[in-house]
C-alpha positions in Angstrom: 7.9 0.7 19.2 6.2 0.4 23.0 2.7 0.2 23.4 2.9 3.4 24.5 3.3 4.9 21.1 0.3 6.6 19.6 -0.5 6.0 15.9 -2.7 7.8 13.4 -4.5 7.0 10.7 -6.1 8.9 7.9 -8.3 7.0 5.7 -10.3 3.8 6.3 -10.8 2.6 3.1 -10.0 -1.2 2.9 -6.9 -1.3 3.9 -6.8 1.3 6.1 -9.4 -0.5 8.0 -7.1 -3.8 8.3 -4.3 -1.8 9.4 -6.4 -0.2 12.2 -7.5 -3.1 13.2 -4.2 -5.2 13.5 -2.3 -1.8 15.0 -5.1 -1.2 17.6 -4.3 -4.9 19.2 -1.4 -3.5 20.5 -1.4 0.2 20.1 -3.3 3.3 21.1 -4.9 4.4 17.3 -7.1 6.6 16.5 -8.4 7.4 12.8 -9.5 10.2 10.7 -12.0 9.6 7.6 -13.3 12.9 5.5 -16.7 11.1 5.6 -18.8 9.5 8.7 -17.4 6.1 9.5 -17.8 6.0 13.4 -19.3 2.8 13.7 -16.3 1.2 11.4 -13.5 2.5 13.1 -15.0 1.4 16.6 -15.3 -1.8 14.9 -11.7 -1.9 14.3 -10.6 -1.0 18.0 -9.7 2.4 17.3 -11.2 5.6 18.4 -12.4 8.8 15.7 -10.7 11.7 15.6 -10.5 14.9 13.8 -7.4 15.1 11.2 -5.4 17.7 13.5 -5.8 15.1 16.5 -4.8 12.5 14.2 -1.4 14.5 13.3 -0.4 14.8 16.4 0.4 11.4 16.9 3.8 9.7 17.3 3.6 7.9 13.9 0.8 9.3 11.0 -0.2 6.7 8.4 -1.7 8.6 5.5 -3.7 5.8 3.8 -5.0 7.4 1.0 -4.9 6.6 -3.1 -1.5 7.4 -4.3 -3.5 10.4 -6.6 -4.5 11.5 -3.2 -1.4 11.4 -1.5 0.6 14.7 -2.3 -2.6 16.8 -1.6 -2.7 15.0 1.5 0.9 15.9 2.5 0.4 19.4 2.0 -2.7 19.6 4.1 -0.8 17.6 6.6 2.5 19.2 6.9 2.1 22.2 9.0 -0.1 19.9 11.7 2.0 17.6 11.9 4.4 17.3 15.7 7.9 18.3 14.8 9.4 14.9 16.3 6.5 12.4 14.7 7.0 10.2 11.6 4.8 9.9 8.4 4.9 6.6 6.7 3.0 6.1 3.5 1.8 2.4 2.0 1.2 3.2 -1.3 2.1 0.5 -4.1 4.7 2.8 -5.6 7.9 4.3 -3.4 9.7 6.8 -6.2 6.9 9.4 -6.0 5.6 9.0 -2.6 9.4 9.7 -1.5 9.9 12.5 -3.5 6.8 14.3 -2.1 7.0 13.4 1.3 10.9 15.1 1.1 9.6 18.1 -0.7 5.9 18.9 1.6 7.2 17.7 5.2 9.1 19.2 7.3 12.5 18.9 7.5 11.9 18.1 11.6 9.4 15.0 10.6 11.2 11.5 10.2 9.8 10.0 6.8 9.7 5.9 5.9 8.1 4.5 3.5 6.8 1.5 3.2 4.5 -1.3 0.7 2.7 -4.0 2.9 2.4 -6.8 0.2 -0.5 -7.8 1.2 -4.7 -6.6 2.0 -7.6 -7.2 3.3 -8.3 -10.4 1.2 -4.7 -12.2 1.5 -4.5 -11.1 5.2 -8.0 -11.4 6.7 -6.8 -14.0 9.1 -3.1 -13.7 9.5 0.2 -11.6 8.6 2.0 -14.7 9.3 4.3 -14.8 5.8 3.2 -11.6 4.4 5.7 -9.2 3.1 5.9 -5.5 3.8 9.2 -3.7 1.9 10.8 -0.6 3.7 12.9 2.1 2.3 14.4 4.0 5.3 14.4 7.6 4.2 14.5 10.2 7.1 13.7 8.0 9.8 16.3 7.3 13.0 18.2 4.2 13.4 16.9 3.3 16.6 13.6 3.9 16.1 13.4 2.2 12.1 15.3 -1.4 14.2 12.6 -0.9 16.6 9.6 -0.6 13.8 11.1 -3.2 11.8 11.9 -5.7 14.9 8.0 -5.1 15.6 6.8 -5.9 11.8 9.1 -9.0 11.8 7.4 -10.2 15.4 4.2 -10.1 13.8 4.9 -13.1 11.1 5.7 -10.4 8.6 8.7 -10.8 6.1 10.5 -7.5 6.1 12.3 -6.5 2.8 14.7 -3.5 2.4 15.5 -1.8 -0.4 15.5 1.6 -2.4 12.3 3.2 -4.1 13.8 2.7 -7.6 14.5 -1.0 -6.9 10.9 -1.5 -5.5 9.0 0.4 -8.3 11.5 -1.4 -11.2 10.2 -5.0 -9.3 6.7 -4.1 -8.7 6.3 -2.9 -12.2 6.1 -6.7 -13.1 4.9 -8.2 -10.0 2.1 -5.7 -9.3 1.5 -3.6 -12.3 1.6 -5.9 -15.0 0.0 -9.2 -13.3 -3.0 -6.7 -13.2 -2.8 -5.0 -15.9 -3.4 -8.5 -17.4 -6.2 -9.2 -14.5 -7.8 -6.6 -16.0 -7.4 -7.9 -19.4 -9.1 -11.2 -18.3 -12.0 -9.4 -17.1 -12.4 -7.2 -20.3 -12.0 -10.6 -22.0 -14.8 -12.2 -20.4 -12.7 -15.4 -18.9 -14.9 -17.2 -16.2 -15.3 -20.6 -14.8 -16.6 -23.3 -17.1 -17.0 -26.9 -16.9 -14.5 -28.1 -19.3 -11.3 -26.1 -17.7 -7.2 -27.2 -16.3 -4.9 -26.4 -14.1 -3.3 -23.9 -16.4 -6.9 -22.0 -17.1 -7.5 -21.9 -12.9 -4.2 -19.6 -12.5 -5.1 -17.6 -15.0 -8.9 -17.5 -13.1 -6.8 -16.8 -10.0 -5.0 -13.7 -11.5 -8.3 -12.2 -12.6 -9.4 -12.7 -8.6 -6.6 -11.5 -7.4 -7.7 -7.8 -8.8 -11.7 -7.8 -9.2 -12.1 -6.1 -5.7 -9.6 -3.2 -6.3 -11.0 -0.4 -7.4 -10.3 1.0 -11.1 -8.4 4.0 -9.0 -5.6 1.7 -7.6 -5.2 0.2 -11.3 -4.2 3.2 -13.0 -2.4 4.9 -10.0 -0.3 2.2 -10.1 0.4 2.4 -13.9 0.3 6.2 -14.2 2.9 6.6 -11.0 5.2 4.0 -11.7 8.1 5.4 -13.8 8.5 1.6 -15.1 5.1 0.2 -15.8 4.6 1.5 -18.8 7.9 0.1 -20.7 6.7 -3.6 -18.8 3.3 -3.6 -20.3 4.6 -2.4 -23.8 7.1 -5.6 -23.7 4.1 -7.5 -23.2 1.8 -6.7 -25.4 4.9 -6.6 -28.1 5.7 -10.1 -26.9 2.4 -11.2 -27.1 1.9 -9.6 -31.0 5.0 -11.4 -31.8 3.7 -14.6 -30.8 0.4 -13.9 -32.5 2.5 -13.6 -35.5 4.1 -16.4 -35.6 0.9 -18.7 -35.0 -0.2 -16.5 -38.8 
C-alpha cells in the first residue's frame, strides 16, 4: 500500500471512527455516514463524502453491523471501480465471505478481515493488537503489501480460513460475552469484600458493557458455531449445579 492509495469508508460508528482516524495518518480517506457527522469525521483527519465518492476509492471499508452488511453490498456493488477492493471487519468471516462472493463483482478483489481489537483496547496504540485475514479474491502482491503495512503498525497479523476464525471466535468472542452479558443480567458489580478471581470476572462484564445489544446477537445469530458453544456451557454449567444438589 503507498500513501498514494485512497481509502473509503462507510460508517463511523465507533470503530469506524478509530479506523479513520489511524488510516488518515498516513492515507488519503474520506468517509461516508447515512446521517450528519461532519464535524466527527474532520475530527478523525478524513474528509466527508457522499457514498458514490466513497466507492470509488482504491480500497472500500464497509463498516457497518454485520445485519447491515449484505444490504450494504448490494447497494454498493454497481458503484463500486472495477479494479478497487472491499474489505469487511465484521466479527464473523463465513457469512461476510459468502455475500461479498455472491453481491460483488466478479472484477472487485475481496479480503476479509477481523481487527481484534476497538476503540477501548486501542485508544492509544495498535502496538500488539491482532487483526486476522482470510485472503479471498484479493492479488498476491497487493494482500503482501496490505499485510506488510498492518504488521508495520505493531499489529499481529493472523491468517487463516473463515471457518477456522468463526469455529475460534465462537469461544473467544461469542461466548466470553454471551457470559458478559450474563454478569450484567445478574447484577455482578464491585463491592468491598471481593478477590482476584471476582475482578476477572468484573473485567469480562467491562469488556462488553459499551457494545451495543446489536453486535451481541449479530455475533450469535451469524456465527454458524455460537450456538452449539453456548449450549455446552450452559449444559456444563447445569451439570455442575447438579452435582453441588
Amino acid at each position: 500500500m503507498s500513501e498514494s492509495c485512497k481509502i473509503g469508508i462507510i460508517g463511523l460508528g465507533r470503530f469506524g471512527k478509530l479506523m479513520a482516524e489511524y488510516l488518515a495518518k498516513d492515507f488519503d480517506v474520506a468517509v461516508y455516514n447515512r446521517s450528519d457527522k461532519s464535524s466527527e469525521i474532520r475530527e478523525t483527519g478524513a474528509s466527508e463524502a457522499s457514498i458514490e465518492e466513497v466507492c470509488q476509492r482504491d480500497i472500500v471499508v464497509p463498516s457497518v453491523p454485520i445485519s447491515m452488511l449484505q444490504d450494504m453490498l448490494e447497494r454498493i456493488a454497481p458503484l463500486l471501480r472495477k479494479d478497487s477492493l472491499v474489505m469487511d471487519v465484521c466479527s464473523v468471516k463465513e457469512y461476510p465471505v459468502r455475500w461479498m462472493r455472491e453481491l460483488l463483482p466478479e472484477t472487485v478483489s475481496i479480503l476479509a478481515t477481523h481487527p481484534m481489537f476497538g476503540p477501548d483496547s486501542a485508544a492509544d496504540s495498535l502496538e500488539g493488537k491482532k487483526i486476522v485475514l482470510c485472503r479471498e479474491r484479493v492479488e498476491k502482491g497487493l494482500y503482501d503489501k496490505i499485510n506488510s503495512y498492518l504488521s508495520s503498525k505493531g499489529l499481529i497479523v493472523i491468517e487463516t480460513t473463515p471457518a477456522a476464525h468463526d469455529k475460534q471466535i465462537a469461544v473467544t468472542l461469542s461466548l466470553t460475552h454471551f457470559i458478559g452479558r450474563a454478569l450484567s443480567e445478574y447484577g455482578a458489580s464491585e463491592i468491598d469484600i471481593d478477590t482476584e478471581g471476582y475482578k476477572r470476572l468484573l473485567h469480562i462484564l467491562g469488556v462488553v458493557e459499551h457494545d451495543t445489544w446489536q453486535l451481541f446477537v449479530d455475533m450469535h445469530k451469524y456465527n454458524p458455531y455460537a450456538r452449539a458453544e453456548r449450549v455446552a456451557f450452559m449444559d456444563a454449567m447445569k451439570a455442575i449445579d447438579g452435582r453441588l444438589e
